[in-house]
C-alpha positions in Angstrom: 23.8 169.2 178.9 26.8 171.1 177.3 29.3 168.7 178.4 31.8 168.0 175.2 33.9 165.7 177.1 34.3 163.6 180.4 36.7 165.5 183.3 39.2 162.9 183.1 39.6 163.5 179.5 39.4 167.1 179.8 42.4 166.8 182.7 44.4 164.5 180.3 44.2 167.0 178.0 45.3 170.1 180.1 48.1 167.6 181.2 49.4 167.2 177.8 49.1 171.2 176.9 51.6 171.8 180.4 53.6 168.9 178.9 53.8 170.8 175.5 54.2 174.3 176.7 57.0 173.1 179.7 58.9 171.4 176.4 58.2 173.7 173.8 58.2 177.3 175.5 61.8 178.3 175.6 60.9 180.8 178.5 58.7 181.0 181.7 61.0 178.3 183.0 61.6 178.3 187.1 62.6 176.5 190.2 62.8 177.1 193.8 63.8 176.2 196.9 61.1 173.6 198.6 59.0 173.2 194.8 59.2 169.4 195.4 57.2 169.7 198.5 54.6 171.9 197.3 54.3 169.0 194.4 53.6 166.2 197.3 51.3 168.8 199.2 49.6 169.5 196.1 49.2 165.8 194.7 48.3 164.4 198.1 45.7 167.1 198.8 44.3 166.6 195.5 44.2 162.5 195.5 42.4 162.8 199.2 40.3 165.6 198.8 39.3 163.3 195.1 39.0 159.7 196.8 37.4 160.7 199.6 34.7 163.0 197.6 34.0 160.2 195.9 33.6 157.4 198.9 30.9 160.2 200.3 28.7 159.8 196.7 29.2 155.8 196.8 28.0 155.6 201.0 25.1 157.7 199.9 24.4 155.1 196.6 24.7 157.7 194.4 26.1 158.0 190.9 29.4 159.8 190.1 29.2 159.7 186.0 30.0 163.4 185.9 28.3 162.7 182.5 24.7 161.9 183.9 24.2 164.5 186.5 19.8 163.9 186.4 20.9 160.5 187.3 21.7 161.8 191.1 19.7 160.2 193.4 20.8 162.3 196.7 22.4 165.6 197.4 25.3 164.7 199.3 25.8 167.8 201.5 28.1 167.1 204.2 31.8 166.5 205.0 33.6 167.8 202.3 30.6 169.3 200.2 30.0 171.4 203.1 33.7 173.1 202.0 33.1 172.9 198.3 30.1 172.3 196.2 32.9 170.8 193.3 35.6 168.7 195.7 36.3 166.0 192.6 37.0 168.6 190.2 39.0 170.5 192.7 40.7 167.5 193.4 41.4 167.1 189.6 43.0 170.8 189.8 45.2 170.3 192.8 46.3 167.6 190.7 47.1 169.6 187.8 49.1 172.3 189.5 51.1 169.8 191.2 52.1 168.6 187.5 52.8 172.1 186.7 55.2 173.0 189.7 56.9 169.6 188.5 56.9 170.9 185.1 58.3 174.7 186.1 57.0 176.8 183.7 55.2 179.7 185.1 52.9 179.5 181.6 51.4 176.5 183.1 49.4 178.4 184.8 47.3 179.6 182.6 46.4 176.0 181.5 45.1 175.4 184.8 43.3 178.3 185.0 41.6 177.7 181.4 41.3 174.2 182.9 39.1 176.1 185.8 37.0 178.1 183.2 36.2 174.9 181.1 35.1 173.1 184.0 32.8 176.0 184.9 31.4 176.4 181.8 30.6 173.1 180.3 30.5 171.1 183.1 29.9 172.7 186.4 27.4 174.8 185.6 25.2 172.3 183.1 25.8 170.0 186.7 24.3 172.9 188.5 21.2 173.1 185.8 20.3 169.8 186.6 20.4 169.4 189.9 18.8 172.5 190.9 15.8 171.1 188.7 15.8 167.2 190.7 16.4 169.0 194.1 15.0 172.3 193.8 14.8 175.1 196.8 17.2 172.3 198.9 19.9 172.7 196.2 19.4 176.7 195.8 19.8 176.8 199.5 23.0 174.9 199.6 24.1 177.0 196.6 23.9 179.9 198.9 25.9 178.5 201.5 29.0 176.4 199.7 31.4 177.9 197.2 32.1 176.1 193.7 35.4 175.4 194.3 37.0 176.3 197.9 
């Protein structure tokens, strides 16, 4: 697997580069009118879309160690993997731009999307390797049918 890091880690770390660029980037800056509620929509979305991704892998016994994706015992398929083949890490994003709108710099933005592209690369799409090898045509068909992200 390519995986260089756990997703926790990696978000911890994207955290602390919006942290760093909000202090240390003496433009991009912004505010507007209702911000604070997109940061509650954002953070609430993110932690139910995340917890409840995560009860559907433990009522189907299955692991969630994003680090040991061979060790899946079931493709979980249904609820809200029917909406998004990734609902943890998109959990982990909605997160991430509710710390940037708190933040409010615009260049924040670009964390999370590099945030995106890491997760794609190194560990969505090693994920992807390995299931498609335990589950086969099943997984390739639900491929077809679910989007990575939303």
């Amino acid at each position: 697997m390519y995986l260089k890091l756990p997703p926790a880690i990696v978000w911890l770390l994207a955290a602390s580069l919006m942290l760093g660029v909000a202090r240390f980037l003496p433009f991009g800056n912004f505010d507007f009118t209702g911000r604070i509620y997109f940061i509650y929509v954002f953070i609430g979305l993110g932690a139910f879309i995340g917890v409840f991704a995560i009860i559907q892998f433990i009522k189907k016994h299955t692991t969630i160690n994003p680090t040991k994706p061979q060790n899946v015992s079931q493709l979980v398929t249904a609820g809200l993997y029917s909406y998004s083949r990734n609902p943890m890490y998109l959990g982990l994003l909605l997160a991430l731009l509710a710390w940037g709108l708190y933040l409010g710099n615009a260049f924040n933005s670009l964390v999370a999307a590099g945030f995106v592209s890491y997760m794609n690369a190194f560990q969505i799409k090693p994920e992807e390797a390995a299931l498609s090898n335990s589950f086969g045509s099943e997984y390739k068909t639900y491929l077809k049918h679910v989007r990575r992200w939303f």
